[in-house]
N, C-alpha and C positions, 0 to 999 in steps of 0.2 A: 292263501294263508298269510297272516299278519308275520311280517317276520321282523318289528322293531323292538328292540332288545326291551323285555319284559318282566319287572319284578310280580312272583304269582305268589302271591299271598294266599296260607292256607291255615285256616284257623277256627274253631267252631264258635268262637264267641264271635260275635256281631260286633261287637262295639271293639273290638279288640280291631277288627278287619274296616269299619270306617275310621275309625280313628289314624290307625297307622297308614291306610292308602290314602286318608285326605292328606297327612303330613308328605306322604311319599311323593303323590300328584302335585301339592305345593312348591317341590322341590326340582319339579322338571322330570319326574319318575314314569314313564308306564307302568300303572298296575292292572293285574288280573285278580282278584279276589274269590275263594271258594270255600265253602264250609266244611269240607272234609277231601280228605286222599281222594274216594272216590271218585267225586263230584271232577279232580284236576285230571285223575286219570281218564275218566269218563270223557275229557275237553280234547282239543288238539294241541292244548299245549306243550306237551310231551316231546312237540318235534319241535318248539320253536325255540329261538337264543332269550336267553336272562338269566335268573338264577331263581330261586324260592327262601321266600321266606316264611319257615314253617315251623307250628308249633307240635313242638316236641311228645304233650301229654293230648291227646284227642280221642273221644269214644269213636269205636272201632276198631280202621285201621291207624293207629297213631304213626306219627312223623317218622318214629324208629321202623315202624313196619315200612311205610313209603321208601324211606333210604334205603331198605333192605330189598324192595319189589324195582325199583329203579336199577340199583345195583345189578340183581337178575337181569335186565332187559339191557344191560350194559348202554345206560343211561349217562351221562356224567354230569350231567347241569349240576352248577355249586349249589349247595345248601344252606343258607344260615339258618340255625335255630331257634325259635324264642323259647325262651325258657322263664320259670319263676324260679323264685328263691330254693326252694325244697327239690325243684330237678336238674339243679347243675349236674349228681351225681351222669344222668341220663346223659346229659349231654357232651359231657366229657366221653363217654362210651359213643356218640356221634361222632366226635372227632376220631377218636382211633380210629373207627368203620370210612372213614375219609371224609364227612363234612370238611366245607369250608370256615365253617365260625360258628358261634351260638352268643346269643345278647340277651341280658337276663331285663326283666318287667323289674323297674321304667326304664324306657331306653333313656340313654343319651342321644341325645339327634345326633350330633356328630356324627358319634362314632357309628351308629347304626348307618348313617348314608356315604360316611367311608366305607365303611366292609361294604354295601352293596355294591357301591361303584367298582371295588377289587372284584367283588363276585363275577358285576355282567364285563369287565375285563377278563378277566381268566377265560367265562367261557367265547368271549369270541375269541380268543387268541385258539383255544382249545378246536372250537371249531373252522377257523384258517386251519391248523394244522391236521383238521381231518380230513377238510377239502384236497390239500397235497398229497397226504397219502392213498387215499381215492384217487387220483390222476394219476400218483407213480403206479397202483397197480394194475391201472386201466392199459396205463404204457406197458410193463412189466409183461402184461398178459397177451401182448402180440408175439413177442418173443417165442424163438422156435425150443424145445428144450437143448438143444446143442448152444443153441446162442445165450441161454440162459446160465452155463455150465459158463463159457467164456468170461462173460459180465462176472459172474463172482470171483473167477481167478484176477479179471481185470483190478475190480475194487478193491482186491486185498493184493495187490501192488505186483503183483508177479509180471515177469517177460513175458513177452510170445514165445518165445525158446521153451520157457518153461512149461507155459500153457501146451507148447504143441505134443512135448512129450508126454506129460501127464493124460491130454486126451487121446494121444496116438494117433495123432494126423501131423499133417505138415504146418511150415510155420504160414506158409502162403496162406494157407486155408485158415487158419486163426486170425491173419488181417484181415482177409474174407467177413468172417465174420463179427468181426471187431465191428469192422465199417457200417455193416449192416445194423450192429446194436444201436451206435450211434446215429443211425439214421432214423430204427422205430422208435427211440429214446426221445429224439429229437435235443441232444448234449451236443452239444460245442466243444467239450473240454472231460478229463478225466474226472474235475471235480464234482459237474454236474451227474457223472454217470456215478458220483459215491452217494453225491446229497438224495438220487432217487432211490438205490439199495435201499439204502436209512431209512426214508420214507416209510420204503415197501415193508421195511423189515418192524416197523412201527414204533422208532429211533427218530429223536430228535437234532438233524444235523444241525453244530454246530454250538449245542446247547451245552457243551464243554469248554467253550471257550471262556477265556477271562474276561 
């Protein structure tokens, strides 16, 4: 599987799809080019990193149905939309549904190869941060259900005193088990056993900070 981050241009005019992928390709872009939703669903593209740049009004399934079949498949690749003059309406109602952006015909170069660059940013970032949560719950998932009771009391800052009471064992046996968390966790320190909760719990540690 090609996994270089890939602009997939999806468009049923032809000239609309050489045109903007020669501009794109001149620019240092991967493109994938395809004449309808179908034809991209149809591809492997669906598993790989980039974003889409897709037009909004298309016979068939149009771009608003693709966002909406993506979305089912809990999909997340960014979207920008091309739009003309008469379907901003459309694509304003993209963005509520979460698009990343919409560029109405004729582009600005610019601006159109800034938004894609923020697009295939977002989704690697997006996809690093699925990578992590996949490992935390792989960690997560050796955990015994007693030791899994512990780690939540732990991350929400509680004693052993208090954890022992609350589970009705002794405090020895909640070090016991402490240790052992930290050992399937494979944490060094309380913070790491907070930032995998977070992980697990499909929370962004640390994405509160200033």
């Amino acid at each position: 599987m090609n996994l270089i981050p890939t602009v997939f241009l999806i468009d049923d005019d032809q000239a609309i799809r050489d045109s903007v992928g020669l501009l794109l390709r001149a620019n240092g872009l991967a493109v994938e080019a395809f004449s309808s939703a179908v034809d991209f669903l149809e591809s492997d593209a669906i598993q790989r990193p980039g974003c889409l740049l897709l037009d909004v009004r298309m016979p068939g399934m149009s771009g608003l149905d693709l966002q909406k079949h993506l979305q089912a498949l809990n999909q997340k690749i960014p979207i920008i939309f091309i739009t003309g003059h008469g379907d901003v309406p459309m694509a304003i109602r993209a963005m509520k549904a979460g698009a990343f952006d919409f560029v109405e015909k004729p582009f600005q170069t610019e601006n159109l190869l800034n938004r894609i660059h923020e697009a295939l940013a977002l989704d690697a970032q997006e996809r690093c941060r699925q990578a992590q949560r996949d490992e935390a719950a792989v960690r997560i998932a050796l955990l015994s259900p007693r030791e899994r009771e512990v780690l939540e009391r732990v991350v929400a800052g509680q004693y052993n005193k208090v954890i022992a009471a609350e589970l009705g064992i002794s405090i020895s046996t909640v070090e016991i088990h402490r240790k052992r968390v930290m050992e399937k966790l494979q944490a060094g320190s309380l913070s790491d056993l907070i930032r995998l909760q977070a992980l697990y719990n499909g929370e962004n540690p640390g994405s509160d900070k200033q």
